[in-house]
VOLOLO-322525 format. One record per residue (C-alpha): residue number from 1; x, y, z; residue in three letters. Coordinates in steps of 0.5 Angstrom, whole numbers, plus 500, padded with zeros to 3 digits. Each point is the difference from the previous one (the first is absolute). Example, Ala and Ser with C-alpha at 12.3 -4.5 7.8 and 13.67 -1.06 7.14 Angstrom:
PASE    i   c1   c2   c3   aa
PASE    1  525  491  516  Ala
PASE    2  502  507  498  Ser
REM end
This chain:
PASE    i   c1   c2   c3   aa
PASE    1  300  878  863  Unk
PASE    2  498  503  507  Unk
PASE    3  495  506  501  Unk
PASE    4  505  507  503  Unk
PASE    5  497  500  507  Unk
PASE    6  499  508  498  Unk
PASE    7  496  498  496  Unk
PASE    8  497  494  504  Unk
PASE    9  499  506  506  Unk
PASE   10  496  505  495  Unk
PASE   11  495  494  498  Unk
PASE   12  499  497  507  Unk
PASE   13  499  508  502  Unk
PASE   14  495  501  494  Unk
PASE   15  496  495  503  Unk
PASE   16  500  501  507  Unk
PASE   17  497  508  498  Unk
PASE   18  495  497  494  Unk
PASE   19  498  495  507  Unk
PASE   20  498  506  504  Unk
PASE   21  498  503  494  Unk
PASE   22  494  494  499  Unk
PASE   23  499  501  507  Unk
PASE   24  498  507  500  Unk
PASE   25  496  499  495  Unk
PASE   26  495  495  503  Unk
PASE   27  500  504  506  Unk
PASE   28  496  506  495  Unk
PASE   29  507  504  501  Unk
PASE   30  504  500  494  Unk
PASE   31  498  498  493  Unk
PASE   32  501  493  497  Unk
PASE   33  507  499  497  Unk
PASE   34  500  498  492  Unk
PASE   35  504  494  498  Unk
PASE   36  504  506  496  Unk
PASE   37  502  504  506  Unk
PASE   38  507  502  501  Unk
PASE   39  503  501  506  Unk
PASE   40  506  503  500  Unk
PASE   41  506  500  505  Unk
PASE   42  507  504  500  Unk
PASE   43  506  501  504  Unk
PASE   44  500  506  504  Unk
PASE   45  505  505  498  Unk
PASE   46  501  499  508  Unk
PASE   47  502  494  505  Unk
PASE   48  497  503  505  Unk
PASE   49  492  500  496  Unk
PASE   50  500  492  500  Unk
PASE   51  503  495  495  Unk
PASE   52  494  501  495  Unk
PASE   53  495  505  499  Unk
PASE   54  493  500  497  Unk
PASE   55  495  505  497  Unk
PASE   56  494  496  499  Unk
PASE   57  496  504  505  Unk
PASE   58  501  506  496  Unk
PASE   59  496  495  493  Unk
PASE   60  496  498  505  Unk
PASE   61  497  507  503  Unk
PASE   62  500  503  493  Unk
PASE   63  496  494  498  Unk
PASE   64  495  500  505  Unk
PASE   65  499  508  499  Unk
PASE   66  499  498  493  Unk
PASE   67  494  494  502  Unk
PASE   68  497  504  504  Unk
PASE   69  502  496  506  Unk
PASE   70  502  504  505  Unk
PASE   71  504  506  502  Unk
PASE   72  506  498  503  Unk
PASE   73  508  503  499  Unk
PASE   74  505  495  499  Unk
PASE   75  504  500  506  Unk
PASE   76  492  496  502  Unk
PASE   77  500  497  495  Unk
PASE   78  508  496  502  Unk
PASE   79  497  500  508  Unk
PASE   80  495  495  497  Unk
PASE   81  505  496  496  Unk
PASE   82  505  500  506  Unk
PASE   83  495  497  505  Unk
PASE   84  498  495  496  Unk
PASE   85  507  497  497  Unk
PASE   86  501  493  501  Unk
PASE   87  506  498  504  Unk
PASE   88  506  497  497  Unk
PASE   89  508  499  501  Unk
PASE   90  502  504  496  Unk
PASE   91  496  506  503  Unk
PASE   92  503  504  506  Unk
PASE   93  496  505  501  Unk
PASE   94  495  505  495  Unk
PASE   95  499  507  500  Unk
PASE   96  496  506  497  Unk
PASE   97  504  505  498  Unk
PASE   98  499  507  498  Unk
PASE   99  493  501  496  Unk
PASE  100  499  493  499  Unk
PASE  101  506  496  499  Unk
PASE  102  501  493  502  Unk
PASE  103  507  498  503  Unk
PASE  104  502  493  501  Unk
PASE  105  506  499  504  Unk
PASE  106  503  492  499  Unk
PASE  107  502  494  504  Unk
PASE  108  508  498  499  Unk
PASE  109  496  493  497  Unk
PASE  110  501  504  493  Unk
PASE  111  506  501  501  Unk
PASE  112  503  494  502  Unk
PASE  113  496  498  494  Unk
PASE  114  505  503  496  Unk
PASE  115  505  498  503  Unk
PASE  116  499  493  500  Unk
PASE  117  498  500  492  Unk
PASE  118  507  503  498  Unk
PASE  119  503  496  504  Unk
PASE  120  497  494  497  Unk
PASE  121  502  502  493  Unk
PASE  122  506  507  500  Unk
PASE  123  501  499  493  Unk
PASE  124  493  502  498  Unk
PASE  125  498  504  505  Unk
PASE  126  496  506  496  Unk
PASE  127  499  495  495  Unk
PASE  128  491  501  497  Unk
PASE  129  497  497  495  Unk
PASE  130  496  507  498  Unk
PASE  131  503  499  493  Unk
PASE  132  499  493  499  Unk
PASE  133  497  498  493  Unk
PASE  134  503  506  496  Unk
PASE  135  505  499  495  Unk
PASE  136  504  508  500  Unk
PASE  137  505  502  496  Unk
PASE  138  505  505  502  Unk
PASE  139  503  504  495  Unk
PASE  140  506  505  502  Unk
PASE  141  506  504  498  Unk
PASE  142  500  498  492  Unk
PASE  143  505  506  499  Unk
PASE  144  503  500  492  Unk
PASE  145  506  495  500  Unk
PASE  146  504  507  497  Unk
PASE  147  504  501  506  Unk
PASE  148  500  500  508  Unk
PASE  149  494  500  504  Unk
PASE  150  499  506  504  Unk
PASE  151  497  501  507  Unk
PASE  152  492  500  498  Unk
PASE  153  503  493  498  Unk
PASE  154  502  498  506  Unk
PASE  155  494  503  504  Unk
PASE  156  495  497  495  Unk
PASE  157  504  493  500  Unk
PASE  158  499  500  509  Unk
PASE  159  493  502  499  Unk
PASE  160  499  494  495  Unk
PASE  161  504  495  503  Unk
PASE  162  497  502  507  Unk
PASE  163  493  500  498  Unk
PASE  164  501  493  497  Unk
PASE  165  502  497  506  Unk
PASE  166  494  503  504  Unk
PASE  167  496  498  495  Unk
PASE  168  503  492  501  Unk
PASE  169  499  501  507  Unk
PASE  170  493  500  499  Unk
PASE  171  499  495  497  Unk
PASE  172  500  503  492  Unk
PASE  173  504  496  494  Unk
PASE  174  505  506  498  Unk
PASE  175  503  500  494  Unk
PASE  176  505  506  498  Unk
PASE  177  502  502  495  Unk
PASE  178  505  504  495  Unk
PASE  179  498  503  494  Unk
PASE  180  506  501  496  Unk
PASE  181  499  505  495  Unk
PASE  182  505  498  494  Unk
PASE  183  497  503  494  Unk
PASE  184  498  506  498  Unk
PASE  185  504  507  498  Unk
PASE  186  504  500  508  Unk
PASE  187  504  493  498  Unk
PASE  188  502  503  492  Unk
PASE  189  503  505  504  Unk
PASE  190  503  497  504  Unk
PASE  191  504  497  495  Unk
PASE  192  502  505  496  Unk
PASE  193  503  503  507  Unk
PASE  194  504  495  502  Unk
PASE  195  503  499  493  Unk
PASE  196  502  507  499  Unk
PASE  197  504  499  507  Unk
PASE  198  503  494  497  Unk
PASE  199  502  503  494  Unk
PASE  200  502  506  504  Unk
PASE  201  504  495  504  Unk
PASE  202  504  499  494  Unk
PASE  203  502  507  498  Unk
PASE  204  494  501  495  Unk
PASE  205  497  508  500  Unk
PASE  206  493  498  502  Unk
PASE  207  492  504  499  Unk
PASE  208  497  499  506  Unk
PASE  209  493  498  498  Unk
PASE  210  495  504  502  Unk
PASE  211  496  498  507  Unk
PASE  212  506  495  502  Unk
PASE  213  502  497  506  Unk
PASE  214  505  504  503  Unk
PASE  215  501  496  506  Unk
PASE  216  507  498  502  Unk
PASE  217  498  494  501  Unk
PASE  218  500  498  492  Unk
PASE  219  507  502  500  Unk
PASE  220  501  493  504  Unk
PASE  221  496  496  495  Unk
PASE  222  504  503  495  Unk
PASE  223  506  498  503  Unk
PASE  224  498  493  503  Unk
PASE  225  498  500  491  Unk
PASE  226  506  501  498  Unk
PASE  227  504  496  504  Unk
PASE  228  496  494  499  Unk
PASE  229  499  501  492  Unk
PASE  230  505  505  498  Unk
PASE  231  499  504  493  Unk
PASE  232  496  495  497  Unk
PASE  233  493  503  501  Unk
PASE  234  503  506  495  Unk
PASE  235  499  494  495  Unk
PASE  236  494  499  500  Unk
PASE  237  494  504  496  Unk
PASE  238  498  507  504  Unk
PASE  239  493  497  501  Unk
PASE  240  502  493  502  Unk
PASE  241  506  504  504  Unk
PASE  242  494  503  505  Unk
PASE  243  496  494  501  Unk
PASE  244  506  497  502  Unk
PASE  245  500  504  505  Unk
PASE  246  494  502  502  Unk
PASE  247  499  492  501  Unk
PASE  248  506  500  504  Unk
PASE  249  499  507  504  Unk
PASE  250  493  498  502  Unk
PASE  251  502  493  502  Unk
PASE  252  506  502  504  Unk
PASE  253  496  505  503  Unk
PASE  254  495  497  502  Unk
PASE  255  504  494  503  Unk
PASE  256  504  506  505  Unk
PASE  257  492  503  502  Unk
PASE  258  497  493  502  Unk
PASE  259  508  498  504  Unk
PASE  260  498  508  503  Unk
PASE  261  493  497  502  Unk
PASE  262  503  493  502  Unk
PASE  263  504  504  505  Unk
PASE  264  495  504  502  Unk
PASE  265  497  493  502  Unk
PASE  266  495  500  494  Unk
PASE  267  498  495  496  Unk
PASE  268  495  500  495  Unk
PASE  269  496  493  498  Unk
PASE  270  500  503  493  Unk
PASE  271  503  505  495  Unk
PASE  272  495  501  494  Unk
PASE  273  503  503  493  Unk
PASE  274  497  504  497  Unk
PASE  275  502  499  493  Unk
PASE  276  499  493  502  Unk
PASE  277  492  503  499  Unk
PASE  278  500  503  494  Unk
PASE  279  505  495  497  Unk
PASE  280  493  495  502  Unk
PASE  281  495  504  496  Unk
PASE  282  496  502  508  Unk
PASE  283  501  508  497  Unk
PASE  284  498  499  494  Unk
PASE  285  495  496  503  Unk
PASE  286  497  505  504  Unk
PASE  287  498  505  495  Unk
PASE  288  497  495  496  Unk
PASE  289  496  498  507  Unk
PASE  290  497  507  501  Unk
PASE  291  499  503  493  Unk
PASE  292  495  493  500  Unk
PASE  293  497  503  506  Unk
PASE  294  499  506  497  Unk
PASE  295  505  505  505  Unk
PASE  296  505  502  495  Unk
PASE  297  498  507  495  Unk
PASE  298  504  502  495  Unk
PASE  299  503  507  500  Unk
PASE  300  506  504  495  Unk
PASE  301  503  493  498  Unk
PASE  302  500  498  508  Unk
PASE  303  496  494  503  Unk
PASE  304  497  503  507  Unk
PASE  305  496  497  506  Unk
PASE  306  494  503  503  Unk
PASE  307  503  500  506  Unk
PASE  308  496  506  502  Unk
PASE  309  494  495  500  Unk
PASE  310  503  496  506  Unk
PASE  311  502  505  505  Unk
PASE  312  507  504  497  Unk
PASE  313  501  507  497  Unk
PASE  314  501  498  494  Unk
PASE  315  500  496  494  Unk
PASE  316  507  495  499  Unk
PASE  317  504  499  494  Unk
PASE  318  501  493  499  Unk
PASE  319  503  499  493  Unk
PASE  320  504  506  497  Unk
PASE  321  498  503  494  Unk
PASE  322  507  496  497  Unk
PASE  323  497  494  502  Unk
PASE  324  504  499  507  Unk
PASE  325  496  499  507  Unk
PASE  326  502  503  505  Unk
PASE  327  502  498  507  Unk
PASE  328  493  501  503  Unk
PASE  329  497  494  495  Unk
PASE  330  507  496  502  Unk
PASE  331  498  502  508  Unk
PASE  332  492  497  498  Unk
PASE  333  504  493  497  Unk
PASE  334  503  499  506  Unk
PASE  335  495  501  505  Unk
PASE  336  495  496  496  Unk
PASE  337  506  495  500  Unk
PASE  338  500  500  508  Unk
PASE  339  492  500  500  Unk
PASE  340  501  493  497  Unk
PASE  341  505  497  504  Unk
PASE  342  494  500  505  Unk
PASE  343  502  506  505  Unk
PASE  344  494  502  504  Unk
PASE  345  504  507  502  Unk
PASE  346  505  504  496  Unk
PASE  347  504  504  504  Unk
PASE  348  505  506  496  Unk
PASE  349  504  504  504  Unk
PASE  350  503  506  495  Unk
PASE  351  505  506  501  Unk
PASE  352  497  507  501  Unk
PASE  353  500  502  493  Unk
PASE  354  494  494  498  Unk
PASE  355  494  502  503  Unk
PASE  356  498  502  494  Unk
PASE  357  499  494  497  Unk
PASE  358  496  497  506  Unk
PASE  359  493  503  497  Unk
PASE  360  502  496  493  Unk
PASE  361  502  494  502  Unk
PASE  362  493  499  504  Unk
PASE  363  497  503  494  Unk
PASE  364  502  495  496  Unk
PASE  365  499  494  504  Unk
PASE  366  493  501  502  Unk
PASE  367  499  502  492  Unk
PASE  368  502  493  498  Unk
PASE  369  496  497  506  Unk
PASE  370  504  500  506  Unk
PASE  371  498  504  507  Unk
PASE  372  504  506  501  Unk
PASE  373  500  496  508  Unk
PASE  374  506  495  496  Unk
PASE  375  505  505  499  Unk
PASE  376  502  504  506  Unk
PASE  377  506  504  499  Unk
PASE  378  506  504  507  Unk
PASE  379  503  506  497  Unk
PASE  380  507  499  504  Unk
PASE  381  502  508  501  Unk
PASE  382  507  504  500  Unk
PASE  383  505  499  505  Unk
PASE  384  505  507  502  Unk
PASE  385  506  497  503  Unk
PASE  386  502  505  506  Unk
PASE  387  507  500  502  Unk
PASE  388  503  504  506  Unk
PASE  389  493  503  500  Unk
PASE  390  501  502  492  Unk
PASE  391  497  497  494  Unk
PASE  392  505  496  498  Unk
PASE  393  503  497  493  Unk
PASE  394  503  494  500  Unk
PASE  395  505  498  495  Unk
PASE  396  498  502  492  Unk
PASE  397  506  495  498  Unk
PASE  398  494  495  497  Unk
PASE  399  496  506  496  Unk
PASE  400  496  506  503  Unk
PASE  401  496  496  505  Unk
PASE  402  501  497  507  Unk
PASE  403  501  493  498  Unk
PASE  404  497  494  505  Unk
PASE  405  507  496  501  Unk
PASE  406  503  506  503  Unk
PASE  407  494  502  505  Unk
PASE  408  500  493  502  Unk
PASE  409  508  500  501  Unk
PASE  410  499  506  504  Unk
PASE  411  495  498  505  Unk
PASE  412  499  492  498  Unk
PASE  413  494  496  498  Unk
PASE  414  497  500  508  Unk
PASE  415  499  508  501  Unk
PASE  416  498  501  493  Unk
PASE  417  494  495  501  Unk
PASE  418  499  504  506  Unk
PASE  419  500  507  497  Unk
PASE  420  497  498  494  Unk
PASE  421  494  497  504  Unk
PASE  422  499  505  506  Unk
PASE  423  495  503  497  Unk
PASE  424  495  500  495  Unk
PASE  425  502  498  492  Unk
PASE  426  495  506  497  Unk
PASE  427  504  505  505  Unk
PASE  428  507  504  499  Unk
PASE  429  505  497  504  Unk
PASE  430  507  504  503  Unk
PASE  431  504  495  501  Unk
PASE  432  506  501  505  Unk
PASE  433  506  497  498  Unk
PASE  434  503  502  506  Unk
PASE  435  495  497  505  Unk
PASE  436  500  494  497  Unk
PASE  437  507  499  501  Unk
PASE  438  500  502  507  Unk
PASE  439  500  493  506  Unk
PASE  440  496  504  504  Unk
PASE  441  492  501  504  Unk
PASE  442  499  506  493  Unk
PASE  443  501  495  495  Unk
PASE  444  494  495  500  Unk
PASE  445  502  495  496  Unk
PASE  446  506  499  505  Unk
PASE  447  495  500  507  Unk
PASE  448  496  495  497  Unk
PASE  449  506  495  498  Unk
PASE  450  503  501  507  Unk
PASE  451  493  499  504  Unk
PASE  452  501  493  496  Unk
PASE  453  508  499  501  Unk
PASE  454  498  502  508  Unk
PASE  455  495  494  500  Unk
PASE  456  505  496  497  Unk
PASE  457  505  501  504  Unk
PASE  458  496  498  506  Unk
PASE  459  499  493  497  Unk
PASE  460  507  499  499  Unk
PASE  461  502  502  508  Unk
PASE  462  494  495  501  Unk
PASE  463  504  495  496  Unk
PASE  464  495  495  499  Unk
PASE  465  493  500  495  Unk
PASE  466  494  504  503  Unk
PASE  467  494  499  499  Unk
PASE  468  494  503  504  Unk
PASE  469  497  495  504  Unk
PASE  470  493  500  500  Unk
PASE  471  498  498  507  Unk
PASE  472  504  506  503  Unk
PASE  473  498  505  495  Unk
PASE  474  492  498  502  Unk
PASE  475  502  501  507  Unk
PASE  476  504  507  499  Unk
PASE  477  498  506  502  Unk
PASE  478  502  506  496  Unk
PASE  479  503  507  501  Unk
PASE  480  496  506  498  Unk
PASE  481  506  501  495  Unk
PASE  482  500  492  498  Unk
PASE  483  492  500  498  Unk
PASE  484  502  506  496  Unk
PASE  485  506  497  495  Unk
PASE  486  495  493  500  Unk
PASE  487  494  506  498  Unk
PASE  488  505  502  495  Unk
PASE  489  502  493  497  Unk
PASE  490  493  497  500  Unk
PASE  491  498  505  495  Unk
PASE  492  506  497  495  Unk
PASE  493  495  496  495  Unk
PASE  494  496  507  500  Unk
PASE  495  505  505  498  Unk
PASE  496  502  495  495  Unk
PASE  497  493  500  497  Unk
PASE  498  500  506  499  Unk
PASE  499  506  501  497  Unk
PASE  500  498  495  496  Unk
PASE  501  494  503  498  Unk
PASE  502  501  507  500  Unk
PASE  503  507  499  496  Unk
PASE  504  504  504  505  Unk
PASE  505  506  496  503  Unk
PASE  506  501  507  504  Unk
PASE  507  494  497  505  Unk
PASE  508  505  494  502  Unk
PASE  509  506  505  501  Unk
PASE  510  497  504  504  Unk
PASE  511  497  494  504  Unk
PASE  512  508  497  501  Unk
PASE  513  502  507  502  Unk
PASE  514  495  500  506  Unk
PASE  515  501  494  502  Unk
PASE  516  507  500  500  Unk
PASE  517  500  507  504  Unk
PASE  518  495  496  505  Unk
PASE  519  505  494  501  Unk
PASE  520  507  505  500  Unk
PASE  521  496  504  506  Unk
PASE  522  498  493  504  Unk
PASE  523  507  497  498  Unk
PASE  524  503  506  504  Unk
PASE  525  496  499  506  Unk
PASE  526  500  493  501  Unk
PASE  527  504  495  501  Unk
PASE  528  499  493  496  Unk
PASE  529  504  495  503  Unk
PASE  530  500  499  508  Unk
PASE  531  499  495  506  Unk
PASE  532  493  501  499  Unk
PASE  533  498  494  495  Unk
PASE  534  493  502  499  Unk
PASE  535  502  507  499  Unk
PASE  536  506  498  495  Unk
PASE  537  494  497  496  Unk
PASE  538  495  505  498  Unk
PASE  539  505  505  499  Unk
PASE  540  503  495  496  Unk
PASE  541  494  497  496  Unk
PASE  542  499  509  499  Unk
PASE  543  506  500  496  Unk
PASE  544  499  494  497  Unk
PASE  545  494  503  497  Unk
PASE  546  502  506  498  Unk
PASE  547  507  498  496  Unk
PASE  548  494  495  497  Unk
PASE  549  496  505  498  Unk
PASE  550  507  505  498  Unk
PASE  551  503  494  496  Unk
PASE  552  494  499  496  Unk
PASE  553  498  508  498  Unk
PASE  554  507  501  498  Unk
PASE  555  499  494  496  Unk
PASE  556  494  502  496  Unk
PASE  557  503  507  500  Unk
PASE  558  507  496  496  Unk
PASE  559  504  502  506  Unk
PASE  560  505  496  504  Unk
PASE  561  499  500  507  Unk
PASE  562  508  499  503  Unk
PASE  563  501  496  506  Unk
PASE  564  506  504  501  Unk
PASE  565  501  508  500  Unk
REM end
């Protein structure tokens, strides 16, 4: 895999400096580099201030201040640099810039670099290796299979799914997961709620039980029930009748919230059962593991962990006073289970009402010999649905929460994607029903999607396969404006760095938006197809390149990008 130019340019630009450095230092001028010398380079928050900028002349003055060299300001200090800078293809021209900056302005030859390196391979434009030899798994939504799954769901389920194709695009192997949390008090419940609507459905007087499910949802599985068994359920035993359809209504649950997630374009690698885990003794084994490590105190009947030695505000229970563990000692089995399937990286994305459990479960791991670096946990925040410029709730039908399904039909899998990862996941979100909606430059989603359709609507007038030809793009000339876009498309592979790195796929959002505004604005003003055969081609070969660059950010974000709007 090919180095990014971009990172390409900044190694050959920290060379070039650490170059005039050495040479300024045998001169008695400045002092002597060390091997550990950072040089740092960054973009200028204006075009007009080059393509890249240093401040090393800033180190270097406070440095020799310190050493007792000498007296000189900054701004000297990059004079120094600048005169003695090597010269090279890729500069065209260095500044010294307000009180010591050190501004690079480029040739077109990095440029036509990346040009050249996406043409040769589209598909994997962007594509890095930063993440190679990690083995991450990602597990995300893991909502109770008790009903719907809701708006937080969905933001959850695209910050997961999203995630786990940047961290692939990277070079990672990526394993997502679906914790399916079947046992315990809510599937209990579950059953007895659905079998006092099915005897409801036959005419019974039925008493709710206490902490029920009320969503409307139950009444249609009482209904599917009965029109599948008839009142043979009422024959069986009371406490044989409710596993009956606790087992029935977890599974039959479960199987609508992995066909919603399938149709949101998520498809896990595996469903792990959390009865599977205690049915396999990895709870009770847990107990046992760390009372021999000497974390466990006994305290009213209860066993407690010292959880408050490894960082958290309090100690946990881990098996009740009547001799039940609790959720936390099944949540410790399970992440042991991940940790020795072989993942290097655990990442958990919860809902807004978990992070209180982030301190403990890394108490926990570091107790039992894990570093707490292992676990790394996003909390996926609310969502206020806007409407008509009001909060707005959607249909109730399916109990008292907005339900994922209904959100998606209302604005389909594309713009949800989008909504739910314009901004960052630990912030609360509004999101716009309407705007979403709208065919039109407000809508972001949209106008990035029509910037890729624009393109291909080019190519399809050309009617033929285009691909830019590197005799003629190493001969181009570009445009101020065209220079701008290929800026923009060489710092593809970064933007996906980071979004990477930093688990904030709103990065590469806001990339495509700019990007798409800068294409829109250059597709306005010229033409693309004319007499003009050498002209035809660079403007061609530019939105070859920025449809690539489009076509596969929307990939990595899940969203299709339409040939046709």
């Amino acid at each position: 895999m090919s180095q990014p130019v971009v990172r390409k340019v900044k190694k050959k630009l920290q060379h070039l400096i650490h170059q005039a450095w050495e040479k300024a230092f045998h001169e008695g001028l400045l002092p002597k580099p060390g091997a550990r010398d950072e040089i740092m380079l960054e973009v200028p928050k204006e075009r007009a201030h080059g393509n890249f900028a240093s401040n090393i002349a800033f180190q270097l003055a406070a440095r020799a201040r310190e050493e007792g060299q000498s007296g000189r300001t900054p701004r000297e200090v990059a004079e120094i640099l600048r005169e003695r800078l090597p010269a090279h293809p890729y500069l065209a021209g260095v500044e010294t810039a307000g009180p010591g900056f050190l501004n690079f302005r480029l040739t077109q030859l990095w440029l036509k670099e990346v040009l050249l390196n996406l043409a040769e391979a589209p598909d994997d434009y962007g594509r890095i290796d930063d993440l190679k030899g990690e083995k991450i798994q990602l597990e995300f939504i893991s909502a109770n299979p008790v009903g719907p799954m809701n708006v937080v769901n969905a933001r959850a389920g695209a910050l997961g799914d999203s995630l786990a194709r940047l961290f692939a695009f990277c070079g990672a192997e990526v394993e997502k997961e679906y914790y399916v949390n079947d046992y315990g008090v809510q599937v209990t419940v579950l059953g007895e709620s659905l079998e006092a609507r099915y005897r409801e459905l036959l005419g019974e007087e039925v008493v709710f039980p206490d902490h029920g499910y009320q969503g409307e949802y139950l009444i249609d599985l009482a209904r599917e029930l009965l029109a599948e068994k008839g009142r043979s359920l009422l024959e069986l035993p009371k406490e044989e009748r409710i596993a009956f359809f606790r087992e029935w209504g977890c599974r039959r649950i479960l199987e609508s919230q992995r066909q919603d997630l399938e149709d949101y374009g998520i498809f896990y690698d595996r469903w792990f059962s959390e009865r599977a885990l205690h049915e396999s003794g990895a709870v009770d084994a847990v107990v046992q593991r760390m009372e021999k490590n000497n974390l466990l105190y006994e305290k009213d009947g209860a066993l407690w962990f010292w959880a408050t030695a490894f960082g958290d505000e309090k100690d946990r229970v881990i098996r009740t006073a009547d001799g039940r563990t609790t959720y936390f000692t099944a949540d410790i089995a399970y992440h042991l289970d991940k940790l020795a399937r072989g993942f290097t990286h655990l990442i958990n994305i919860w809902g807004p009402d978990h992070h209180g459990y982030i301190a403990r479960m890394k108490a926990a791991l570091e107790a039992l010999g894990f570093g707490r670096e292992k676990l790394e946990i996003l909390i996926a925040q609310q969502i206020n649905l806007i409407k008509e410029g009001k909060p707005y709730k959607m249909s109730k039908r399916r109990g008292e929460f907005i339900t994922m399904r209904d959100l998606l039909d209302e604005v389909g899998n594309d713009a949800a994607r989008w909504y739910f990862l314009m901004r960052s996941p630990e912030s609360h979100l509004d999101f716009d029903l309407d705007l979403a909606k709208e065919e039109t430059a407000e809508n972001p989603v949209f106008y990035v999607q029509y910037a890729h359709a624009r393109i291909a609507s080019l190519f399809r007038q050309l009617d033929r396969e285009f691909r830019p030809d590197p005799v003629a793009i190493n001969e181009a000339v570009w445009e101020d404006d065209e220079e701008e876009i290929l800026e923009k498309v060489a710092f593809f592979p970064e933007t996906i760095a980071l979004a990477a790195g930093e688990r904030e796929p709103h990065r590469l959002t806001a990339y495509l938006l700019e990007l798409a505004t800068l294409f829109h604005s250059y597709y306005n003003r010229k033409r693309f197809l004319s007499e003009d055969e050498r002209l035809t081609h660079i403007r061609l070969s530019l939105a070859f390149t920025v449809g690539t660059v489009v076509r596969n950010g929307l990939g990595l974000l899940g969203i299709t990008a339409p040939e046709k709007m």
